[in-house]
N, C-alpha and C positions, 0 to 999 in steps of 0.2 A: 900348889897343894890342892886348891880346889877344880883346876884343870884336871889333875890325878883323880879325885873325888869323880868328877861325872865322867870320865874315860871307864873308871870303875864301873859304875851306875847302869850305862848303856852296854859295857861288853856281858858284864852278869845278866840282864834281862834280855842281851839277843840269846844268849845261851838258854836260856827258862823256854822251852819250846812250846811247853803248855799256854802258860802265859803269851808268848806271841801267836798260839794258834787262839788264844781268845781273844785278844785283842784284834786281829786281823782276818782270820779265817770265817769266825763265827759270825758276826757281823754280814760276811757275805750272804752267807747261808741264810741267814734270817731275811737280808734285801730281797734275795731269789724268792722265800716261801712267802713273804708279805706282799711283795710285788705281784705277783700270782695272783694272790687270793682275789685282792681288792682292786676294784679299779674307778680311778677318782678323774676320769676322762675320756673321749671318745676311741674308742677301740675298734678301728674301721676293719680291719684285719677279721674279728670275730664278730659278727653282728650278732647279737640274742636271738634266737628261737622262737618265735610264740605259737604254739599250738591253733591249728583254726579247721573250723570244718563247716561245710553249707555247702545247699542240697548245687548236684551240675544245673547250669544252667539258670541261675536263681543270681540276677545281679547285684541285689544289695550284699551278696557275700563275696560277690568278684568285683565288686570293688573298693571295698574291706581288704579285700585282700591285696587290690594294686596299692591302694595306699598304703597297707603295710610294707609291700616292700620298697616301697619308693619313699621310706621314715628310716632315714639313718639311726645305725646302730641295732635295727629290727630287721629279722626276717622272717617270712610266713613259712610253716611248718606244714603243710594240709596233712589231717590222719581222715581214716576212712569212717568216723564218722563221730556221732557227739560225743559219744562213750569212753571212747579211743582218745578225746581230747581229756577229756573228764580225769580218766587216767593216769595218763602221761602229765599231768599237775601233781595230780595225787602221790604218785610215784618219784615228786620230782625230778623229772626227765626234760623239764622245762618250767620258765617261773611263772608262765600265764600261757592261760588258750582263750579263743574266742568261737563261740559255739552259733551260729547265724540262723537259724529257724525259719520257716515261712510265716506271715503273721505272729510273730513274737519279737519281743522286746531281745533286742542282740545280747546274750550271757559272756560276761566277761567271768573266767573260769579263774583263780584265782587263791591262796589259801590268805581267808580274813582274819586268820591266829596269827600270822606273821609280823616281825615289828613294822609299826606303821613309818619308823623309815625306810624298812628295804619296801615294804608295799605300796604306801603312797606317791613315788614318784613313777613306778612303772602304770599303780593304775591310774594316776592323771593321763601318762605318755598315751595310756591305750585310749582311752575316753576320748581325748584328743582326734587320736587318729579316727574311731568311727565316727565321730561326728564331722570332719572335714567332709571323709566318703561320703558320709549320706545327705548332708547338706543340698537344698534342692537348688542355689544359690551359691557361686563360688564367691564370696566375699572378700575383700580388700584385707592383709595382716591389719586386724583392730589393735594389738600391744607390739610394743616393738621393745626387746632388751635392749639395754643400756648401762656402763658401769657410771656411777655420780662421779661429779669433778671430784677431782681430788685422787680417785681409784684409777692406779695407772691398768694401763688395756694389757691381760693375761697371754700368753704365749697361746698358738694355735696347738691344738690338739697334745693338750696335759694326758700325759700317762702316767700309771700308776708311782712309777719309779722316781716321777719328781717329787714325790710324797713318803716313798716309803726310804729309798736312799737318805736323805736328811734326819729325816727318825731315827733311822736304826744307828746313826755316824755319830747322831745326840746320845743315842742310849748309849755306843758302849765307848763313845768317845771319854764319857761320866766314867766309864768303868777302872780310867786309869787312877782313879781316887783311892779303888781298894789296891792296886798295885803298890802308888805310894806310901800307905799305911803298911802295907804287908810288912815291905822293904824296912822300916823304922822298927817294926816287931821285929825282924830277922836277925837284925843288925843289935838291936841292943840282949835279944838272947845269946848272940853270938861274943860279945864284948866288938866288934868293931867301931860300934857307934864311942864307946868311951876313949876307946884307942885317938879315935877322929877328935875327939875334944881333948885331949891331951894334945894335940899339934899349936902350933903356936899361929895359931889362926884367929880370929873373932867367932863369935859363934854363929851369931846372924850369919857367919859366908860359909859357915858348915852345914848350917839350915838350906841356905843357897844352894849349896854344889847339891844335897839331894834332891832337890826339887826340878831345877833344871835338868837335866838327863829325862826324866819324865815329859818333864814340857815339850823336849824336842821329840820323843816317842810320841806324845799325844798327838800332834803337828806334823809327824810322818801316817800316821795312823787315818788321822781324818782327809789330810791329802791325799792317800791312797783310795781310802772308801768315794770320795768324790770322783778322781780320776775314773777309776773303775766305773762308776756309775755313769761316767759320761763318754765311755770308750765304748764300755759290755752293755750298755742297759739304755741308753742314748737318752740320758737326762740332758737336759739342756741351762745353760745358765742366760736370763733371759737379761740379767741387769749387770750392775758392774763387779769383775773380776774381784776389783780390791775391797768391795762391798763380802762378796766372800772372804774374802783373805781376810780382812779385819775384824767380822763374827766366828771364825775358827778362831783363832786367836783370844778373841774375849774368853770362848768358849772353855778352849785348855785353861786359861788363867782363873778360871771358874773351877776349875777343873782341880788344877791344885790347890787351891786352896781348900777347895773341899779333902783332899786327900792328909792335909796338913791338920785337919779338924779331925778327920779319922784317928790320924797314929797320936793326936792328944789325947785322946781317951785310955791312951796304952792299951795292956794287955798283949795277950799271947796272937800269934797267927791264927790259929783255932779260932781264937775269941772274934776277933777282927773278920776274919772270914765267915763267920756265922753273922755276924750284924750288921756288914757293910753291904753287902750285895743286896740283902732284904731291904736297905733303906733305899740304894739304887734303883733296884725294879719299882719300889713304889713310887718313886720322884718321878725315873721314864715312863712308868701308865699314867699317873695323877700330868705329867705333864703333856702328855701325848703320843710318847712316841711309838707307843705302839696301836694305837687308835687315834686316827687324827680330832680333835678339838671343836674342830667346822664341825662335825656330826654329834658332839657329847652335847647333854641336858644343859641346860645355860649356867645353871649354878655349879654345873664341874667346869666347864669355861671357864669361870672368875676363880674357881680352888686350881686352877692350873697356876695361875700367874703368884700362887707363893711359892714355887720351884722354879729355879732357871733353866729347863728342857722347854719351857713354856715361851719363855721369850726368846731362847735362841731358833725352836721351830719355826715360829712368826719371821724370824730376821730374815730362814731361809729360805720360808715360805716365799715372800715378799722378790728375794734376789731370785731365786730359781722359777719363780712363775710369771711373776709382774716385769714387763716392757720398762727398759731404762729405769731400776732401783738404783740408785746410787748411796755412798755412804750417809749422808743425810737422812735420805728417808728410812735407813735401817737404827736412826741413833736411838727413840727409845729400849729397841733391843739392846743396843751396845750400853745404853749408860744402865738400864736393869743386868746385865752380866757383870759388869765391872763394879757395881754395886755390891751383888751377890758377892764376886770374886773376894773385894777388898773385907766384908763382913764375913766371911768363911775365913781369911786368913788369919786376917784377927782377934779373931776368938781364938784358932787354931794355936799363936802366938802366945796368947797370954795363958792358954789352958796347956801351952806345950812344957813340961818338965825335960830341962835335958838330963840332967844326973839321975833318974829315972832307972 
């Protein structure tokens, strides 16, 4: 019987086209325009642009300029003159110029309205670089990076997609939560759900057979957005296999439980549909997935971790970028998801009305 239950379960939502093109399709789309935007690693391929201009012949800008382009991730841009740099910022046609004078202090060209995180790392980088150039003295590296014991050594050359793939697989992996409420609305406006509890079944394994079918949908869901992301987009997984496999997994079971806390609330599909998704998008931005966390204010940091997209980001973060993660070191994530998970379901249980 409840064989029959999830046979049902998964052939009705391969047929829901919509539904599998949100669960699967959209997701895509969103990896593709987030991955684009943002980039959380060196991007050898594109180097920056930075506008520059100083007078021919005038070394302190030729060698502004060799340095520039001998500073990964930067290239020099020469316009034909200070104005033209001046411009081309203004215009945002590039994110900084450098303007070299004769007898004047070097202008780093720049807009100072800008948030001081996207500004403050490019105009350290550029500072940087003309003081190496001009330096009358080539001096020994004074600071040398280093990660502290304990921080395992990050993969070479992070690309956007090891960041935005894991986000977007949290966000709408979370999305199969309103599926499962849907289904428990559909079903008891339908009378199937009563039909099912007249079988001579226990109820707890009527509860079961509809949760499962979903679980296995969530778990081809986020296995495919991985996959894809490591075929199409060439994520890489830096740590251990089953260290993923065991944070997916927490992840769906987080996953339903939240979805079992939904259809307690009952109501109509309408109803459900209008309050779940709103509560989803907020968990995945409050949690990060759509803005990673490493860049929000410190006190959204700590309002992340009362959501579980918070700790399973970190889990993936950890497997997909950190050298030899293994299950171990991902367990604060896994016991904060199975936390979650068992607290979601629970209420879900005792707030669930079957005869409803």
């Amino acid at each position: 019987m409840i064989g029959a239950t999830i046979v049902k379960d998964v052939w009705l939502l391969l047929r829901d086209r919509g539904r599998l093109l949100s669960l699967f399709a959209l997701p895509v789309v969103f990896i593709v325009v987030f991955g684009s935007m943002f980039k959380f690693g060196p991007d050898r391929g594109t180097p920056r642009p930075i506008a520059i201009w100083h007078a021919t012949g005038d070394s302190r800008g030729e060698a502004i300029e060799r340095a520039l382009a001998s500073t990964p991730g930067f290239t020099p841009q020469p316009l034909a003159s200070a104005g033209a740099v001046r411009s081309a910022v203004a215009h945002d046609e590039v994110g900084a110029g450098l303007v070299i004078e004769e007898g004047k202090v070097v202008e780093l060209v720049i807009d100072l309205g800008a948030p001081v995180q996207v500004r403050g790392p490019l105009q350290g980088a550029l500072t940087g670089v003309v003081m190496r150039a001009l330096a009358p003295v080539q001096l020994p590296p004074m600071i040398e990076p280093r990660s502290p014991p304990g921080i395992a050594k990050p993969i070479d050359d992070i690309t956007s997609f090891q960041v935005t793939v894991p986000g977007n697989a949290v966000l709408f992996g979370f999305f199969i939560a309103l599926t499962v409420a849907m289904s428990f609305a559909h079903e008891r406006s339908t009378g199937t759900w009563r039909r099912l509890l007249a079988a001579p079944v226990p109820r707890w394994q009527a509860l079961l057979g509809k949760l499962v079918p979903y679980l296995l949908i969530g778990l081809v869901q986020l296995a495919f957005l991985f996959g894809l992301g490591a075929l199409l987009f060439g994520m890489k997984i830096a740590g251990s296999v089953w260290a993923l496999v065991a944070l997916t997994v927490a992840v769906e079971l987080c996953a339903m439980g939240l979805g079992l806390l939904f259809a307690s609330f009952g109501g109509s599909e309408r109803q459900i549909g209008s309050m779940a998704p709103l509560v989803l998008l907020v968990m995945g931005l409050v949690g990060g997935c759509m803005f990673p966390r490493l860049v929000m204010p410190a006190f959204m940091q700590k309002a992340g971790l009362v959501v579980p997209h918070s700790w399973a980001l970190d889990g993936y973060y950890a497997v997909l970028v950190r050298e030899g993660t293994t299950i171990a070191d991902i367990a604060p994530s896994l016991v904060a998801l199975c936390a979650f998970a068992v607290g979601f379901g629970l209420l879900g249980v005792l707030r669930f009305r079957f005869e409803r």
